[in-house]
PDBQT receptor file of N, H, CA, C and O in Angstrom, charges set to zero:
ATOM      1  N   UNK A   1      11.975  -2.527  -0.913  1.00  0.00    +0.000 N 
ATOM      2  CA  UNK A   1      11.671  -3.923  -1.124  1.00  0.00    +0.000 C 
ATOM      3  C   UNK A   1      12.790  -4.826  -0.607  1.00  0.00    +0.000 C 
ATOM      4  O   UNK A   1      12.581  -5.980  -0.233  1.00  0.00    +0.000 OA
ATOM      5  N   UNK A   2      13.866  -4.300  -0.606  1.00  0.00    +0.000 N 
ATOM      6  H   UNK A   2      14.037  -3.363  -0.910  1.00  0.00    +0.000 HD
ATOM      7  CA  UNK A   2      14.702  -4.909  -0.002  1.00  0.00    +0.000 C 
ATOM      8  C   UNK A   2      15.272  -5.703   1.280  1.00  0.00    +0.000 C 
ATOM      9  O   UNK A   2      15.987  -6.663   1.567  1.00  0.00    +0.000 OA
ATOM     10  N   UNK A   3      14.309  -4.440   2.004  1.00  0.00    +0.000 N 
ATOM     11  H   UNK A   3      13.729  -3.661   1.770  1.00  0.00    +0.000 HD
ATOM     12  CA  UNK A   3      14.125  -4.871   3.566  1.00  0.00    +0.000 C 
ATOM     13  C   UNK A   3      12.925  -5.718   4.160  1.00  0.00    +0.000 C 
ATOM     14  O   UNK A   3      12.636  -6.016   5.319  1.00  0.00    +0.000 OA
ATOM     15  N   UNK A   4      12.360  -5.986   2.996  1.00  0.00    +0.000 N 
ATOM     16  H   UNK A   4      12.594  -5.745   2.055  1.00  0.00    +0.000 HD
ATOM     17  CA  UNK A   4      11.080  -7.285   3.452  1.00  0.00    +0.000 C 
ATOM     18  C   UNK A   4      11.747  -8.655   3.533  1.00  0.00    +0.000 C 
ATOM     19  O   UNK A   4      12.221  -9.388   2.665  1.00  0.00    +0.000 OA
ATOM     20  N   UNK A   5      11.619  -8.774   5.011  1.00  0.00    +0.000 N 
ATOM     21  H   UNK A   5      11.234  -8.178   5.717  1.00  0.00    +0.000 HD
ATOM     22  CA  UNK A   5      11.709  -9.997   5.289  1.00  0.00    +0.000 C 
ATOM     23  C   UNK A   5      10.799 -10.991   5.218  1.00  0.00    +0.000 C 
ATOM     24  O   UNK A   5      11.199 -12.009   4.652  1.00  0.00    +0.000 OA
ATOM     25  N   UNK A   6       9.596 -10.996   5.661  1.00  0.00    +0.000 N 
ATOM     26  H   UNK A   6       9.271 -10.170   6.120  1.00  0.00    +0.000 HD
ATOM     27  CA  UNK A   6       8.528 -11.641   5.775  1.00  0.00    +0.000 C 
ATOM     28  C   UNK A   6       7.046 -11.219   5.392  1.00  0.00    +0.000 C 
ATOM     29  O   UNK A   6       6.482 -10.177   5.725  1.00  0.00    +0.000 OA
ATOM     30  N   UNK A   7       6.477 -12.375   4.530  1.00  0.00    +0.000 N 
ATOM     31  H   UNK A   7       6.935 -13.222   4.260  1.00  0.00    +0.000 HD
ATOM     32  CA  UNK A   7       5.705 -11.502   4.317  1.00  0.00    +0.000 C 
ATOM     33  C   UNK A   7       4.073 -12.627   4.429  1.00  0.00    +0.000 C 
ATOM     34  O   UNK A   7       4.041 -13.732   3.888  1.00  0.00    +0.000 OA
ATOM     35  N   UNK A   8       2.894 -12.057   5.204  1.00  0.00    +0.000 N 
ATOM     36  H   UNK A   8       2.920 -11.159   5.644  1.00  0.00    +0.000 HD
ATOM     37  CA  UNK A   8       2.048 -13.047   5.681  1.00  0.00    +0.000 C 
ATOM     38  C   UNK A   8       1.219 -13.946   5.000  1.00  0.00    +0.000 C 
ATOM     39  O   UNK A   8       1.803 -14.128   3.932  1.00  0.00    +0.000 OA
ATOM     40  N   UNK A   9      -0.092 -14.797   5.006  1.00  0.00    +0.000 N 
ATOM     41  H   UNK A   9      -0.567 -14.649   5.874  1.00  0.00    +0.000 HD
ATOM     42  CA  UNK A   9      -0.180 -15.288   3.949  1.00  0.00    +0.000 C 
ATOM     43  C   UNK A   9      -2.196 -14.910   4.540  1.00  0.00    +0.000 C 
ATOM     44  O   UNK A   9      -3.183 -15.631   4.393  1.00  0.00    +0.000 OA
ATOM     45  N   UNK A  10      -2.077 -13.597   5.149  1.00  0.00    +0.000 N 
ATOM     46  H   UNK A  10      -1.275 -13.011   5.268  1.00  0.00    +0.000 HD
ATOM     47  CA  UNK A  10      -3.438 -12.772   5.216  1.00  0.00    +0.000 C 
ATOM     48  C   UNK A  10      -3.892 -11.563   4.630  1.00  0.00    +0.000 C 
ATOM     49  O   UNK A  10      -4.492 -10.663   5.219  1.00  0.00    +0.000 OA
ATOM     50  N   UNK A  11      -3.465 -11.609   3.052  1.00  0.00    +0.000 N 
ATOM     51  H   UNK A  11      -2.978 -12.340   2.574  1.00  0.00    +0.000 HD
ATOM     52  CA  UNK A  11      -3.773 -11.211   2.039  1.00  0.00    +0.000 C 
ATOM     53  C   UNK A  11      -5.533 -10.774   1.847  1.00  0.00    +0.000 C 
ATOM     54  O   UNK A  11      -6.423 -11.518   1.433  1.00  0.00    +0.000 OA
ATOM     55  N   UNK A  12      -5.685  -9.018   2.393  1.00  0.00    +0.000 N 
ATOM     56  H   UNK A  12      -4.963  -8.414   2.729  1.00  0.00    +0.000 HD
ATOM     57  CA  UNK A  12      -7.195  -9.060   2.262  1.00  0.00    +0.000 C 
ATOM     58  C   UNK A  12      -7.250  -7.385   1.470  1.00  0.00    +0.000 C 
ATOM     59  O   UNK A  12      -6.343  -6.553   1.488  1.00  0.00    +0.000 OA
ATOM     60  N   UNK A  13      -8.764  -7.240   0.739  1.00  0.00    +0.000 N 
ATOM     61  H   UNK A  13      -9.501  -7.915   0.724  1.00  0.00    +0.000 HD
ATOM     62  CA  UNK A  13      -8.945  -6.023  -0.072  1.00  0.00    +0.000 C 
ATOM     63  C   UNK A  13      -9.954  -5.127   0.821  1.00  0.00    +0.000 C 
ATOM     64  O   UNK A  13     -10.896  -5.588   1.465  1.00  0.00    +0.000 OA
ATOM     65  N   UNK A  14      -9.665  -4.055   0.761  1.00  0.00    +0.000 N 
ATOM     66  H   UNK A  14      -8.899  -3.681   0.238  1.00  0.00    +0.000 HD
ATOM     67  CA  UNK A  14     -10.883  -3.163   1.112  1.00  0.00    +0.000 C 
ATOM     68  C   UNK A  14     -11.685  -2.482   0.047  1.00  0.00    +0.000 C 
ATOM     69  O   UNK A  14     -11.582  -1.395  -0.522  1.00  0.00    +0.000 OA
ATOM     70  N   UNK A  15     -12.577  -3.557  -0.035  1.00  0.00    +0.000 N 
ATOM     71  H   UNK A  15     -12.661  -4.439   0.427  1.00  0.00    +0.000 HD
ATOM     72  CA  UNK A  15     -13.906  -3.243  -1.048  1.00  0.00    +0.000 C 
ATOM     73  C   UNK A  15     -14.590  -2.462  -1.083  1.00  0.00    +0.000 C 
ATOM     74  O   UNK A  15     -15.260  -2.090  -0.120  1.00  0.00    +0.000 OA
ATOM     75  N   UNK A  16     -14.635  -1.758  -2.744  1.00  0.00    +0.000 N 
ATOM     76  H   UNK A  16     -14.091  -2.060  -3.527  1.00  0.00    +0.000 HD
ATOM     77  CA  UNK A  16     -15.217  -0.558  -2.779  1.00  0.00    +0.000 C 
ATOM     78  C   UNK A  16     -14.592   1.050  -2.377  1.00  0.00    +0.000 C 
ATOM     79  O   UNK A  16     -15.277   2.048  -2.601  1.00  0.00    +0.000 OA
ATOM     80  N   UNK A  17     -13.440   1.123  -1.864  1.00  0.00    +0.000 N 
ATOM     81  H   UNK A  17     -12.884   0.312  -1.682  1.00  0.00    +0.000 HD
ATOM     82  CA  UNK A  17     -12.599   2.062  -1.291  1.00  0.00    +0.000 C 
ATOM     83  C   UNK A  17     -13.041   3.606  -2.681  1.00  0.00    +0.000 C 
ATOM     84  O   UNK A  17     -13.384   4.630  -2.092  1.00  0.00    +0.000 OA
ATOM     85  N   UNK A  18     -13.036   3.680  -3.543  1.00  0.00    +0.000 N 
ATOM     86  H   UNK A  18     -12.757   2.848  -4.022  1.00  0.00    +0.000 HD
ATOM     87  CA  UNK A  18     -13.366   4.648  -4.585  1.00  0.00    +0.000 C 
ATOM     88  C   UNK A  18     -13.744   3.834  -5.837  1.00  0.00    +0.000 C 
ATOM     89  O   UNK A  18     -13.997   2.660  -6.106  1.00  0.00    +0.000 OA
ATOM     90  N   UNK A  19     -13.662   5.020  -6.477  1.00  0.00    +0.000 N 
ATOM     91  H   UNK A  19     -13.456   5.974  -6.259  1.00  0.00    +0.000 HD
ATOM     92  CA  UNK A  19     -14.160   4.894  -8.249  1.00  0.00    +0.000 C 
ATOM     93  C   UNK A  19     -13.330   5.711  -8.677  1.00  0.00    +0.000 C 
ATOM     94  O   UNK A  19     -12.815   6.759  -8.287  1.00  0.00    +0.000 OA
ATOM     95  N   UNK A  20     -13.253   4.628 -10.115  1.00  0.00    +0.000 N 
ATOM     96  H   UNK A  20     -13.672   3.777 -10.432  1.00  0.00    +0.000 HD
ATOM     97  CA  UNK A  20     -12.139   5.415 -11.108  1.00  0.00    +0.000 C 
ATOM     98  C   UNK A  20     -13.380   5.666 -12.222  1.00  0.00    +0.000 C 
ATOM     99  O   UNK A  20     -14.270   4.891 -12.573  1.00  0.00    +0.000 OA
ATOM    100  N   UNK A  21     -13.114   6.958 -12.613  1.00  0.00    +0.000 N 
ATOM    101  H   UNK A  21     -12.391   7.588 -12.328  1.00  0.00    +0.000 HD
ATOM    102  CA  UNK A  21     -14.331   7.416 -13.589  1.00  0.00    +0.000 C 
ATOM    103  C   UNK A  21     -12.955   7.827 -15.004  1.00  0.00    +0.000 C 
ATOM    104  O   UNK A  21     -11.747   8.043 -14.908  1.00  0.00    +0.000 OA
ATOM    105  N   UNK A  22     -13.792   7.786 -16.070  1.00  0.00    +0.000 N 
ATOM    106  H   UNK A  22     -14.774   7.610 -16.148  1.00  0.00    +0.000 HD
ATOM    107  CA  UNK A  22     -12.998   8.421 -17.103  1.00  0.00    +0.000 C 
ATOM    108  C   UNK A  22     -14.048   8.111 -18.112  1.00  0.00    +0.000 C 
ATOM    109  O   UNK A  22     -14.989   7.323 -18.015  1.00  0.00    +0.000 OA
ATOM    110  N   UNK A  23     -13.728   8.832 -19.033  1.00  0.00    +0.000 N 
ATOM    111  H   UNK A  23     -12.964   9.472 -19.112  1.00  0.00    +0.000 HD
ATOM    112  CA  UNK A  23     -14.986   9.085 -20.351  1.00  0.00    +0.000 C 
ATOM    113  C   UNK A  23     -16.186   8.565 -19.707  1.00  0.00    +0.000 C 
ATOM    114  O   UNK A  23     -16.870   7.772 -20.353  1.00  0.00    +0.000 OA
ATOM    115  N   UNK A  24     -16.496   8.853 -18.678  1.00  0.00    +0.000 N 
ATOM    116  H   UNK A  24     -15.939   9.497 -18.153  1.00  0.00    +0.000 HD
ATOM    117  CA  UNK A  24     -18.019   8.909 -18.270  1.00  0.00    +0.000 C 
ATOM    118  C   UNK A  24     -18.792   7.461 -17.952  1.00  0.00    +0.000 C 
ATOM    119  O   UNK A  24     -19.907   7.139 -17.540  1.00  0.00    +0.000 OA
ATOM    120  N   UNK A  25     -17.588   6.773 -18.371  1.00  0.00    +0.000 N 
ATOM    121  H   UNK A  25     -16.683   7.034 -18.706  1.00  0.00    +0.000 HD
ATOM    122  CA  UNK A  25     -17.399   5.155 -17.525  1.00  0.00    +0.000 C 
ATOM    123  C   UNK A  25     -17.163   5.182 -15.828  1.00  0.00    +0.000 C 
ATOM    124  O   UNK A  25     -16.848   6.243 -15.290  1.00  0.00    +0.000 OA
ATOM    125  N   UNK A  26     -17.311   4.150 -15.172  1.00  0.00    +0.000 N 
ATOM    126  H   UNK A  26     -17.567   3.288 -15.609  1.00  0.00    +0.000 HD
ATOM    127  CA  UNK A  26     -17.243   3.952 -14.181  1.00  0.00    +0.000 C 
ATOM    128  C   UNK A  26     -16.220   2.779 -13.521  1.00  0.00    +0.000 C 
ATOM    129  O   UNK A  26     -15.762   2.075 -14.421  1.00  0.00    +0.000 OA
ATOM    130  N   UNK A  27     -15.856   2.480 -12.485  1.00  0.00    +0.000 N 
ATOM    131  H   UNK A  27     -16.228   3.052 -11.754  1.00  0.00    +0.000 HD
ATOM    132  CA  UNK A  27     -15.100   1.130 -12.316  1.00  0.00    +0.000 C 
ATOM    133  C   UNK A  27     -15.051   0.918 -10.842  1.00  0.00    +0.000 C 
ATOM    134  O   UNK A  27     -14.481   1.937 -10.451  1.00  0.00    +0.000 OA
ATOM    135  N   UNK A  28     -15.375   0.031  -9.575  1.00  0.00    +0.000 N 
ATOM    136  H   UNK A  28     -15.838  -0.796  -9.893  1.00  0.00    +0.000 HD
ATOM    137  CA  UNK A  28     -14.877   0.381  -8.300  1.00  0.00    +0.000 C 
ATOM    138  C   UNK A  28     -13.653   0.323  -8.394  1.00  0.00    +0.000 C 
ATOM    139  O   UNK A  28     -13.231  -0.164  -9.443  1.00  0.00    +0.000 OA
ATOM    140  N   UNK A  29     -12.723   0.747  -7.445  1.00  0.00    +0.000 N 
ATOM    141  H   UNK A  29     -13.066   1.143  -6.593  1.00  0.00    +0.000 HD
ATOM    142  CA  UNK A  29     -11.172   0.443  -7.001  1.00  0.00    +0.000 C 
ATOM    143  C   UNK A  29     -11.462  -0.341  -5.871  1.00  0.00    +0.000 C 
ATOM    144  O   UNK A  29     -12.614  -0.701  -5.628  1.00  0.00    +0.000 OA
ATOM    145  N   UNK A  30     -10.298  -0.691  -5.014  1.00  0.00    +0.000 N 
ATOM    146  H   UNK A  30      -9.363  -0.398  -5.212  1.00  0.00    +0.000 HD
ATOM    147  CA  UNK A  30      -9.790  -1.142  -3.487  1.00  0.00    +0.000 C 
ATOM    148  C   UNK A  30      -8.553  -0.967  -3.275  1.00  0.00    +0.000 C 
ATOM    149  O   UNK A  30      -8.033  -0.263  -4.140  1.00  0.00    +0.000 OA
ATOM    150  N   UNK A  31      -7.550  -1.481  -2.110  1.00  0.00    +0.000 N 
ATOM    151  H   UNK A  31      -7.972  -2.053  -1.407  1.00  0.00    +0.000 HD
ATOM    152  CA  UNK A  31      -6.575  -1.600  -2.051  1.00  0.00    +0.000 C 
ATOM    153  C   UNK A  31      -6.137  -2.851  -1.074  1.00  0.00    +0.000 C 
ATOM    154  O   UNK A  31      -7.073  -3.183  -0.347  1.00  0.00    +0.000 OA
ATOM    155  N   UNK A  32      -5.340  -3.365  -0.947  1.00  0.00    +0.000 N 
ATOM    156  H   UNK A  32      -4.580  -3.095  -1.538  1.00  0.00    +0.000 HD
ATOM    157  CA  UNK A  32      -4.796  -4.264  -0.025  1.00  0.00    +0.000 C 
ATOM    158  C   UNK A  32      -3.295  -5.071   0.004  1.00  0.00    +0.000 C 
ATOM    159  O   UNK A  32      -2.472  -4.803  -0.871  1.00  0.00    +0.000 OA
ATOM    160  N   UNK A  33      -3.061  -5.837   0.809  1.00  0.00    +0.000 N 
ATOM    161  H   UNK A  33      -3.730  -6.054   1.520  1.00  0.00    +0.000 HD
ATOM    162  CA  UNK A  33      -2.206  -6.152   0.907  1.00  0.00    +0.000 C 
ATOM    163  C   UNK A  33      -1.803  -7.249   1.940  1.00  0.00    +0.000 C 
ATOM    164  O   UNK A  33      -2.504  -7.175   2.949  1.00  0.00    +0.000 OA
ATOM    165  N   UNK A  34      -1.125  -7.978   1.967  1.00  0.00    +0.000 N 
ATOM    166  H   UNK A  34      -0.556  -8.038   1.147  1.00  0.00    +0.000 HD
ATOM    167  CA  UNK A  34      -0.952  -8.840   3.565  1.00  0.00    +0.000 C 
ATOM    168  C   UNK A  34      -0.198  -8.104   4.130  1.00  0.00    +0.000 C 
ATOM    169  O   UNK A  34       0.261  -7.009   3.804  1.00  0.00    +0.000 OA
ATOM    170  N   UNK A  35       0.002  -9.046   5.459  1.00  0.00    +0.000 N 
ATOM    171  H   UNK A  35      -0.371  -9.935   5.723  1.00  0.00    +0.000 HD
ATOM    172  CA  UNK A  35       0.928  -8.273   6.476  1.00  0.00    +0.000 C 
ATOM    173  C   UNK A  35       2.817  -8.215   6.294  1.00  0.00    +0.000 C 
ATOM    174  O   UNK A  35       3.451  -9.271   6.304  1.00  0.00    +0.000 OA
ATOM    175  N   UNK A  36       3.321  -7.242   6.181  1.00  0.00    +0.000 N 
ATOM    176  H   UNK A  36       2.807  -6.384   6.173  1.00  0.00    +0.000 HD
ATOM    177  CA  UNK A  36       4.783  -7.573   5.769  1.00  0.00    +0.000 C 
ATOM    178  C   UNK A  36       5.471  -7.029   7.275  1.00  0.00    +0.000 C 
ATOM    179  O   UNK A  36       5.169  -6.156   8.090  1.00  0.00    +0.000 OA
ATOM    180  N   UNK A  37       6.950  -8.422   7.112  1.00  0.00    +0.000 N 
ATOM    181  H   UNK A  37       7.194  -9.131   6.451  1.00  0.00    +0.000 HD
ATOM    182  CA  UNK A  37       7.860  -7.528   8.465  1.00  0.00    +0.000 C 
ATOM    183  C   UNK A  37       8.551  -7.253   7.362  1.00  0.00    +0.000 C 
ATOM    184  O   UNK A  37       8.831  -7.927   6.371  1.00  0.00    +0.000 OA
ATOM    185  N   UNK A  38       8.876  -5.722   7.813  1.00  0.00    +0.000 N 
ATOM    186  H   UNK A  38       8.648  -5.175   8.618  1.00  0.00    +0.000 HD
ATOM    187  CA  UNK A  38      10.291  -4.705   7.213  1.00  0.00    +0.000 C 
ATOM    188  C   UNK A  38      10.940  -4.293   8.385  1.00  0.00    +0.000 C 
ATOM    189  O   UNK A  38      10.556  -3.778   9.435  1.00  0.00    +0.000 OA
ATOM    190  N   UNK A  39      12.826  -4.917   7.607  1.00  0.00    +0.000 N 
ATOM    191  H   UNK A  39      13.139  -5.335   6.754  1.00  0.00    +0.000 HD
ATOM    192  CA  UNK A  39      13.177  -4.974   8.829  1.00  0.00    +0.000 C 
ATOM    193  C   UNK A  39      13.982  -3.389   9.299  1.00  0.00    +0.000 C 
ATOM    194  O   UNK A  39      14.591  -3.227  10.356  1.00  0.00    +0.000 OA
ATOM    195  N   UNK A  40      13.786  -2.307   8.194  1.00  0.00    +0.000 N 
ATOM    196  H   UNK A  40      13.291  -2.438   7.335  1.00  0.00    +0.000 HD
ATOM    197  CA  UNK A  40      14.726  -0.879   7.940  1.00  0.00    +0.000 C 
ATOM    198  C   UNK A  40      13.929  -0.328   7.202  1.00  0.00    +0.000 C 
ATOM    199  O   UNK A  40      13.880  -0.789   6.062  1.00  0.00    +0.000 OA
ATOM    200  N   UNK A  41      12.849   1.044   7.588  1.00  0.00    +0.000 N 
ATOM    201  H   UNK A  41      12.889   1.419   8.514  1.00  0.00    +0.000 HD
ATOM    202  CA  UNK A  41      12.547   1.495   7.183  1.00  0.00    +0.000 C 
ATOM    203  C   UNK A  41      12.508   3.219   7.287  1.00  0.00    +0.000 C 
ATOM    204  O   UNK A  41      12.097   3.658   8.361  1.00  0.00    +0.000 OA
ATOM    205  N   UNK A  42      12.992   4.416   6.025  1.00  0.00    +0.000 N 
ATOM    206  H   UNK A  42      13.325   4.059   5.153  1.00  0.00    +0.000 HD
ATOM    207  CA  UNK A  42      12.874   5.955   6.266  1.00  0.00    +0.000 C 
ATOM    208  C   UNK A  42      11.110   6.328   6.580  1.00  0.00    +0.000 C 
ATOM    209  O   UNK A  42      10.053   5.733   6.370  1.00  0.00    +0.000 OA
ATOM    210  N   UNK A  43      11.355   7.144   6.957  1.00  0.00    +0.000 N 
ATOM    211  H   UNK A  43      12.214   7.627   7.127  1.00  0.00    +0.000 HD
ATOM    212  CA  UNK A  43       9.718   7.559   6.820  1.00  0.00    +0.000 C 
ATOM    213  C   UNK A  43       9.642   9.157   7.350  1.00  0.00    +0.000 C 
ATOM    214  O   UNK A  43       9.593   9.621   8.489  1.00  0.00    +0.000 OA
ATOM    215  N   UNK A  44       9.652   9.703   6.211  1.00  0.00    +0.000 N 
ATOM    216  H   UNK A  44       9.691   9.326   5.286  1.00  0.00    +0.000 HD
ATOM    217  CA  UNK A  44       9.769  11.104   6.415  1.00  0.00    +0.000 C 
ATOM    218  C   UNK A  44      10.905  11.881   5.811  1.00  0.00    +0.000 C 
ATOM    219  O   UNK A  44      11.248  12.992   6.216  1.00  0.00    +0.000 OA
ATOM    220  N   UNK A  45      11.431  11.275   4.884  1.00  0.00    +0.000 N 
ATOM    221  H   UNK A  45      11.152  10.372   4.555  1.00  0.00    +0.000 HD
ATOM    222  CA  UNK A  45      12.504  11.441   4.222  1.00  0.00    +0.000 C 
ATOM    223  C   UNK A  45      13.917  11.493   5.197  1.00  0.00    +0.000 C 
ATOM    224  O   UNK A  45      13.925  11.382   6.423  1.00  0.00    +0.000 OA
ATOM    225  N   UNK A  46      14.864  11.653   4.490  1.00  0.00    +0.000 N 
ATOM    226  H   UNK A  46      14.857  11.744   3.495  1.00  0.00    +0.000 HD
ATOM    227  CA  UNK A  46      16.726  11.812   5.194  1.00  0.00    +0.000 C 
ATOM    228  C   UNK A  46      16.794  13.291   5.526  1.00  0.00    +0.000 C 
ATOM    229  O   UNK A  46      17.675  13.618   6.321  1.00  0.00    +0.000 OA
ATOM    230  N   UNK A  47      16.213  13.983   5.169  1.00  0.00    +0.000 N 
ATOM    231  H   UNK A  47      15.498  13.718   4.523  1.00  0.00    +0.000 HD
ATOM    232  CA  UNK A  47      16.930  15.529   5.550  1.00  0.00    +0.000 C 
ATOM    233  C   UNK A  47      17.153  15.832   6.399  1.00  0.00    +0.000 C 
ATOM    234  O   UNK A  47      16.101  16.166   6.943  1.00  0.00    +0.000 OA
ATOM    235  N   UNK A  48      18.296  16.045   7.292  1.00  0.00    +0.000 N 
ATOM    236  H   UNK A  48      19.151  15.774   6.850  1.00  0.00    +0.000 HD
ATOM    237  CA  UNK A  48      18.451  16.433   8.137  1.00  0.00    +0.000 C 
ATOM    238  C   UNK A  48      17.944  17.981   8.784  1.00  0.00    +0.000 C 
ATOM    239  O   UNK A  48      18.396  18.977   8.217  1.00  0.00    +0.000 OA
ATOM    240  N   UNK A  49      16.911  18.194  10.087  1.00  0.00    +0.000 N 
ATOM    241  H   UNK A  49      16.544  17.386  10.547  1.00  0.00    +0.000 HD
ATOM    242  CA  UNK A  49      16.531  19.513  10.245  1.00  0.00    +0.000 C 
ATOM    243  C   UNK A  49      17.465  20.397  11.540  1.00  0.00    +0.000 C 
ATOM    244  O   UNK A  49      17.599  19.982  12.691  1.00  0.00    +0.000 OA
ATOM    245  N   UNK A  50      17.926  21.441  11.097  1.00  0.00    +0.000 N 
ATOM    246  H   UNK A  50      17.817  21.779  10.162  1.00  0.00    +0.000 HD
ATOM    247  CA  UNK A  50      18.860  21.667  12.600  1.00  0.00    +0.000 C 
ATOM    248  C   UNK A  50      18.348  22.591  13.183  1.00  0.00    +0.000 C 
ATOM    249  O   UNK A  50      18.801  22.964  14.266  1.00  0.00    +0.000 OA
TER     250      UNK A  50
């Protein structure tokens, strides 16, 4: 979080993406987010492989 510099103001959901079920209830989910610049990011963890 640290490395977000910017962050957009095109904030959208993808509707319907799953269901959360539990005691035989139901619920849709989604997920989303706007667009962020990060300006330092790992991806794939630090370990070095030799």
């Amino acid at each position: 979080m640290k490395e977000i510099s910017m962050i957009g103001d095109d904030l959208s959901f993808n509707n319907g993406i799953g269901i959360f079920i539990k005691n035989g209830q139901s619920i849709p989910v989604s997920v989303g987010q706007p667009t962020l610049k990060i300006n330092k990011m790992t991806v794939g963890g630090t370990k070095k492989i030799s």
